[in-house]
BALUM-439369 format. One line per 3 residues: for each residue z, y, x of C-alpha. Coordinates in nm, 4 decimals, always signed. Layout:
N
Z/Y/X ~ ...
END
This chain:
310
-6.6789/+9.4880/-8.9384 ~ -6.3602/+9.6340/-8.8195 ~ -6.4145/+9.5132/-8.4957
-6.7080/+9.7095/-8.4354 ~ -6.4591/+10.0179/-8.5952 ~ -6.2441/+9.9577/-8.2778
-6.5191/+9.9298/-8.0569 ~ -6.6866/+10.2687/-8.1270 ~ -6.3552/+10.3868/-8.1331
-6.2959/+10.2789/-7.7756 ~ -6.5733/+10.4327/-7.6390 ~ -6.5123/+10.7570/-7.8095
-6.2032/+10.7913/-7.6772 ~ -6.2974/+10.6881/-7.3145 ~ -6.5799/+10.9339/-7.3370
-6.3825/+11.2241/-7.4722 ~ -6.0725/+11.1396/-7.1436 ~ -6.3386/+11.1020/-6.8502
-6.6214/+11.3687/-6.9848 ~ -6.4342/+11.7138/-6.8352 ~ -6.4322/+11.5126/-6.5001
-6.7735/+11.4096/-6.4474 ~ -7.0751/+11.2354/-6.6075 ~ -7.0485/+10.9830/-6.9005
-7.3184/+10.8141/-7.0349 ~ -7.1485/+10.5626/-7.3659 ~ -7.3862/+10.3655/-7.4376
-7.5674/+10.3098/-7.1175 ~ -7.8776/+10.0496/-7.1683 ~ -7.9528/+9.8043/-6.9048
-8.3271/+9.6714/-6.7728 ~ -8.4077/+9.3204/-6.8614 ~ -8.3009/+9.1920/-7.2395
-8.2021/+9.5102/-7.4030 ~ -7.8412/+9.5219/-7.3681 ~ -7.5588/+9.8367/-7.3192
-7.2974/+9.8742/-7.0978 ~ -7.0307/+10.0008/-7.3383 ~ -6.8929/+10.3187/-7.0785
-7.0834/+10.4309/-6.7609 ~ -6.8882/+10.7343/-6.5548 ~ -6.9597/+10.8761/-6.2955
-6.7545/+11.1743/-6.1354 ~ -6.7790/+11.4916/-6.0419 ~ -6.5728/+11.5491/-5.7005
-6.5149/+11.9216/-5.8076 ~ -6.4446/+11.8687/-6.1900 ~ -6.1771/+11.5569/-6.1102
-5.8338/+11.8144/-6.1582 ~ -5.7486/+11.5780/-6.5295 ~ -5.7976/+11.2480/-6.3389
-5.4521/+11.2508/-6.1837 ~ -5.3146/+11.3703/-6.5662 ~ -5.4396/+11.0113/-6.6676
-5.2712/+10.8081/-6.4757 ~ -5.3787/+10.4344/-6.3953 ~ -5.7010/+10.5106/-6.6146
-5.7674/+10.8577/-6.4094 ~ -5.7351/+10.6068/-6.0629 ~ -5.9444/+10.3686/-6.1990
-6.2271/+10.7064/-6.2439 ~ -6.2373/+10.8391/-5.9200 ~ -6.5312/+10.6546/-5.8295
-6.8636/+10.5552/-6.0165 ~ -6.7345/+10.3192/-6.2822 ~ -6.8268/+10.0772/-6.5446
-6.5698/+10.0067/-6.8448 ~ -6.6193/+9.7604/-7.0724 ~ -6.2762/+9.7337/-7.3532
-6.2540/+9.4496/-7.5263 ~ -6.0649/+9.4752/-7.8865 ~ -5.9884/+9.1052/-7.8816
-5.9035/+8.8558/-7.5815 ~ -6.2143/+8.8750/-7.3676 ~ -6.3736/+8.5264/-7.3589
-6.5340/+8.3560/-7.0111 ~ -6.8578/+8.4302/-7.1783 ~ -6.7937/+8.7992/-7.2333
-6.6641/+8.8288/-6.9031 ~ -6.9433/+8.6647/-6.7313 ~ -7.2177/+8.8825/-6.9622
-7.0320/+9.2026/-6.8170 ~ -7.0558/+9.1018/-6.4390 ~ -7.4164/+9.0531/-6.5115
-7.4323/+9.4099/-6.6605 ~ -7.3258/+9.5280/-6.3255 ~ -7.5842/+9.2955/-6.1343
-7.8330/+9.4740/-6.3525 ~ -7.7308/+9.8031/-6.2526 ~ -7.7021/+9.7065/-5.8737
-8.0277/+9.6080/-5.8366 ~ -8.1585/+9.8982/-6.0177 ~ -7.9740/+10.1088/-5.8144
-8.1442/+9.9342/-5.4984 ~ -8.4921/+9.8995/-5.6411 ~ -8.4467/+10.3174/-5.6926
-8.3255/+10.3472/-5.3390 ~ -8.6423/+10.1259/-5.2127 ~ -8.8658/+10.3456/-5.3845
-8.7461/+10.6486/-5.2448 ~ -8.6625/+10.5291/-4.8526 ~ -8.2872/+10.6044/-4.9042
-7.9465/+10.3791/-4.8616 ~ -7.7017/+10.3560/-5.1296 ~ -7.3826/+10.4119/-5.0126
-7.1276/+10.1200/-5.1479 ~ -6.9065/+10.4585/-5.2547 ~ -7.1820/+10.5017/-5.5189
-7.2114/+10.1522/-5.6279 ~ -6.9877/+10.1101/-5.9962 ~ -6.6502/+9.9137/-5.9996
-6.6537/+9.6975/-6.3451 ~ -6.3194/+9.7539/-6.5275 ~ -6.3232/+9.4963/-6.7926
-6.0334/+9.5939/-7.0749 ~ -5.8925/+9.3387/-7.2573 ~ -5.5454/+9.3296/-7.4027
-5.4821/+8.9496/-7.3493 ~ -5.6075/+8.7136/-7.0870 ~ -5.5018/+8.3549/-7.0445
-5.4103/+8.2298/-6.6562 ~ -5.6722/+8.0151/-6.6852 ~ -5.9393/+8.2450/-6.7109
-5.7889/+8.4880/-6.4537 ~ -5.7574/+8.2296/-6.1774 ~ -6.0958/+8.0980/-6.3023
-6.2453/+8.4072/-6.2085 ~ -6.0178/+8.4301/-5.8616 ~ -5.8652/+8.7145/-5.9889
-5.5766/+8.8633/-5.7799 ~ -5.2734/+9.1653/-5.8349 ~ -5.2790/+9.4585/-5.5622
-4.9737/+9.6028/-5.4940 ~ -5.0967/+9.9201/-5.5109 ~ -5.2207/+9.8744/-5.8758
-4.9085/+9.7089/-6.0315 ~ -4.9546/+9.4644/-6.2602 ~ -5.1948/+9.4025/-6.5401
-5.4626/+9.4517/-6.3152 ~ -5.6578/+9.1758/-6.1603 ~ -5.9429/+9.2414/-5.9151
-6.2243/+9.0009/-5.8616 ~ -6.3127/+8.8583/-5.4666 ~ -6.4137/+9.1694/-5.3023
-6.8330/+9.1358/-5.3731 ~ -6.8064/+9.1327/-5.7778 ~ -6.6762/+9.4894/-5.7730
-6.4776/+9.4106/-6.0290 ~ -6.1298/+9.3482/-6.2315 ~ -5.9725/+9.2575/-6.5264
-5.7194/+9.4334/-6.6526 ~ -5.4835/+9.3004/-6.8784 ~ -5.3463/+9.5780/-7.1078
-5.0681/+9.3819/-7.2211 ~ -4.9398/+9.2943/-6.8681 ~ -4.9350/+9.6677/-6.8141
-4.5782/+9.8231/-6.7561 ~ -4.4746/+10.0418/-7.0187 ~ -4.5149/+10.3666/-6.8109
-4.6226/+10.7563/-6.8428 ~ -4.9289/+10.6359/-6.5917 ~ -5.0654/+10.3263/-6.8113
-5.0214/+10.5196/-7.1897 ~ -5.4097/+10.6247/-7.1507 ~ -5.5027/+10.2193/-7.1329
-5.2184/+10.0887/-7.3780 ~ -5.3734/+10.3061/-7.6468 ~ -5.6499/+10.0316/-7.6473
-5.3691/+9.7719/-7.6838 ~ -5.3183/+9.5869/-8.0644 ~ -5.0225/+9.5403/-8.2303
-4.6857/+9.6371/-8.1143 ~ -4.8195/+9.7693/-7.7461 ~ -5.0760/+10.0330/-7.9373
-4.7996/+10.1475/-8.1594 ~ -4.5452/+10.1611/-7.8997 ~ -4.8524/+10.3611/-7.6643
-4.8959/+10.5995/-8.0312 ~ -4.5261/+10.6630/-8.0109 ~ -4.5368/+10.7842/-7.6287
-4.8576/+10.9523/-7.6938 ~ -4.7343/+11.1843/-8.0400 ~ -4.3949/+11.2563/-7.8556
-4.5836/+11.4535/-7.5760 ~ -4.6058/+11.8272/-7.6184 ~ -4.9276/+11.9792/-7.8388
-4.9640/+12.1567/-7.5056 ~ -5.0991/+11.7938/-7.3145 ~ -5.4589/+11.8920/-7.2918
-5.5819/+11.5250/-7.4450 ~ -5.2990/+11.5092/-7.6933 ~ -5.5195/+11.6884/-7.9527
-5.8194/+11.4984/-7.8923 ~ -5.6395/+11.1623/-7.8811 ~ -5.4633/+11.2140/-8.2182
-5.8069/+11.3495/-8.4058 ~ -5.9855/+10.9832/-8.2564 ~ -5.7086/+10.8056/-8.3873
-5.7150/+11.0034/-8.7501 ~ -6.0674/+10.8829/-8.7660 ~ -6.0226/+10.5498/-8.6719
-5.6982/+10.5558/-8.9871 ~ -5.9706/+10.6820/-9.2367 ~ -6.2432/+10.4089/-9.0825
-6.0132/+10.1268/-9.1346 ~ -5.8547/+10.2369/-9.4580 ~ -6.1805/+10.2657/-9.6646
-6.2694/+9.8629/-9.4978 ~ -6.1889/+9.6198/-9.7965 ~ -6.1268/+9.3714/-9.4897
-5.9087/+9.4837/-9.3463 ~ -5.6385/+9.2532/-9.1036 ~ -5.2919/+9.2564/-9.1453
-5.2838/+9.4318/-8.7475 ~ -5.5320/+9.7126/-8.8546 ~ -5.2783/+9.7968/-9.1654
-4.9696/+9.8438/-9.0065 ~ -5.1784/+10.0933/-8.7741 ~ -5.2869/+10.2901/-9.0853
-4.9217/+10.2800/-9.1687 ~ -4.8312/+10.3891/-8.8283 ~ -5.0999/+10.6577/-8.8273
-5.0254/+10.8133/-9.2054 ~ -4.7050/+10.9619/-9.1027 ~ -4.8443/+11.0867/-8.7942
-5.1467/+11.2412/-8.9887 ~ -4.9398/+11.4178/-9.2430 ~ -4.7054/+11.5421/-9.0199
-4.9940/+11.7525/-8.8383 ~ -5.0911/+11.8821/-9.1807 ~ -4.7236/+11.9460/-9.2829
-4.7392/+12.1802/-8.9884 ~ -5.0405/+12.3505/-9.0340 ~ -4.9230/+12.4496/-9.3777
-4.5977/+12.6068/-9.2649 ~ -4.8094/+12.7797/-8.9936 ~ -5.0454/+12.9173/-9.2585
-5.3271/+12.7222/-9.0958 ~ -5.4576/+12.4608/-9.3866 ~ -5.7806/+12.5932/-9.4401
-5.8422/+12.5555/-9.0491 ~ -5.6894/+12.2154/-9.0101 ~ -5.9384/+12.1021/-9.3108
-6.1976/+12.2671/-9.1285 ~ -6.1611/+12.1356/-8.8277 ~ -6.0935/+11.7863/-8.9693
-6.4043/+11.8356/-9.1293 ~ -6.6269/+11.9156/-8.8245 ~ -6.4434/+11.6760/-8.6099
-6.5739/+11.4368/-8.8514 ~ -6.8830/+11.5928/-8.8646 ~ -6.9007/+11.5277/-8.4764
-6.7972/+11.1459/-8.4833 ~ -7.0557/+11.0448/-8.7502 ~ -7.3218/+11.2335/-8.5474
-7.2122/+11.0627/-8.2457 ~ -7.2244/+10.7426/-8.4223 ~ -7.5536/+10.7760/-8.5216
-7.7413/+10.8787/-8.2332 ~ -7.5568/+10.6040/-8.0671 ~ -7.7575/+10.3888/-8.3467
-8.0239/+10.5215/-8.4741 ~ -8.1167/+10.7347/-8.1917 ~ -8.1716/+11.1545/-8.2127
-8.1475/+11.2783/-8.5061 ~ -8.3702/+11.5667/-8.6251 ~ -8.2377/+11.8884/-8.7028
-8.2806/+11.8990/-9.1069 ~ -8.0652/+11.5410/-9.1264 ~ -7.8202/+11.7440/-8.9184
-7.7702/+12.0141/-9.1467 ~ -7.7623/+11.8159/-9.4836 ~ -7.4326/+11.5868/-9.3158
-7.2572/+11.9071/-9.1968 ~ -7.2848/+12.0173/-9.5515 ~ -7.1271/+11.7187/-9.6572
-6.7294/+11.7299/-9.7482 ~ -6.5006/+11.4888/-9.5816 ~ -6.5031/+11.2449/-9.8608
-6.8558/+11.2476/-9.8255 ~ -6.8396/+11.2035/-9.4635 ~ -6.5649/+10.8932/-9.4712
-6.8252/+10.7204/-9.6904 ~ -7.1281/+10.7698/-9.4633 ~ -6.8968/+10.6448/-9.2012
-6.8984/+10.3096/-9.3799 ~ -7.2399/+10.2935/-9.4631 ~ -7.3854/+10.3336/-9.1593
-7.2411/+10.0152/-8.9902 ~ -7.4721/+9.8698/-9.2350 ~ -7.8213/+10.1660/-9.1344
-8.1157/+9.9682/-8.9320 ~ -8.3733/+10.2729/-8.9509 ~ -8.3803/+10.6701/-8.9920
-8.5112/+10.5385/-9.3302 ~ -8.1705/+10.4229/-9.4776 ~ -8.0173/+10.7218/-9.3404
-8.2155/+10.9728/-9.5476 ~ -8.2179/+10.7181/-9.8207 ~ -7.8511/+10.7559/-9.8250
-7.8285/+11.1349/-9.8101 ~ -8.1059/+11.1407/-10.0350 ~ -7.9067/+10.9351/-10.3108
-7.5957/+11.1151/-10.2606 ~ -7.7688/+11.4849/-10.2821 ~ -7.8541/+11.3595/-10.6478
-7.5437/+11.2352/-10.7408 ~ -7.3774/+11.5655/-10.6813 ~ -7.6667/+11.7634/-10.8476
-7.5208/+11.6006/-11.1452
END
């Protein structure tokens, strides 16, 4: 259960880093058996000006890319399942290009960046994978036809230019990334955004009854970070718009959530969970890991409209 916390968490914050600089589709579905590439970018040559700001992350974006984090140690089998994810996509790429008389340009085809925060040498050299100078370490590329590497967030210098990848880290490198990341001025255009992810993530994980030992010292880590914010708000006279926009940023994650898996939502559904309060909202955040249908969504807002008519 908490896995799958992390994982929507990853590709909420990849989305929200990459989306002012071109096109992100998180979830992107693949042909064949019905199966999602977790983060498909593509950029936008004249929107690109925030790439540089993230670093290693913001190289890895300047062309068409495919990212695919891993929360624990990706296994061969993962691995393997993502290169065929990008097969997929090649060949749909070229059976588009057949249809309409055209030649893809290899610029255009996606490099796989597969995020994991351990890999064993085994399963590196297994795969052929090699360092570039020019990448540093941590990041092993594939023989030139896969298109793709592995990087290794552990193995990843502790560095201004690698912060935006060791957020995805566990243990001591995330915290150690969370530390880098809250000491950066308010000012750092994804600062804000980073910091609201992570709140959510806190409130995700602290309202799981199973949670890990890991996941708890990062609700530790995060609670001091979360009150500080609000600590400052208050002295600033802005509560009431911290708790608002708490509240709609909230609003905005569960939405996102799920569209991502239930599909659209209509309009009415909308407007009964933006009337919900963030208590309200945490706990809809929980039960929806558990929603197959539409049906046990409005069965759920149903039951808790009657509950507070009483």
């Amino acid at each position: 259960m908490t896995r799958f916390i992390h994982d929507q968490f990853s590709k909420d914050y990849l989305e929200e880093l990459l989306k002012t600089s071109g096109q992100v589709q998180a979830p992107s579905r693949v042909a064949a058996e019905v199966r999602e590439i977790d983060v498909l970018f593509t950029p936008i040559p004249t929107q690109t000006h925030n790439l540089e700001i993230l670093g290693l992350l913001g190289k890895m974006a300047t062309t068409p890319a495919i990212f695919e984090p891993f929360r624990n140690p990706a296994s061969i089998d993962e691995i393997s399942d993502c290169i065929s994810k990008l097969i997929e996509v090649k060949s749909a790429m070229r059976r588009e290009a057949k249809r309409l008389q055209i030649k893809i340009p290899e610029a255009e085809i996606p490099q796989l960046w597969i995020l994991t925060p351990t890999a064993s040498k085994n399963i590196i050299s297994g795969y052929g994978g090699q360092l570039k100078s020019d990448w540093g370490d941590g990041v092993y590329f594939l023989p030139k036809h896969f298109r793709t590497a592995i990087v290794v967030i552990h193995q990843l210098p502790s560095t201004p230019a690698t912060l935006w990848l060791r957020i995805l880290g566990r243990g001591r490198v995330q915290r150690q990334a969370i530390d880098e990341l809250a000491a950066l001025p308010a000012s750092h255009p994804f600062v804000r955004v980073t910091l609201e992810l992570l709140y959510s993530l806190q409130q995700n994980l602290r309202i799981n009854q199973n949670i890990e030992t890991e996941d708890r010292e990062l609700v530790m880590r995060l609670a001091p970070l979360y009150q500080q914010d609000r600590e400052k708000a208050r002295q600033e006279g802005l509560e009431q718009g911290l708790q608002q926009g708490l509240q709609q940023g909230e609003q905005q994650l569960i939405l996102r959530l799920l569209n991502r898996r239930l599909g659209n939502i209509d309009v009415s559904l909308i407007e009964q969970i933006q009337k919900l309060s963030i208590a309200q909202l945490e706990a809809l955040g929980e039960a929806l890991l558990d929603f197959a249908t539409i049906t046990d969504l409005e069965s759920w807002l149903s039951h808790h409209a009657e509950i507070t008519k009483q």
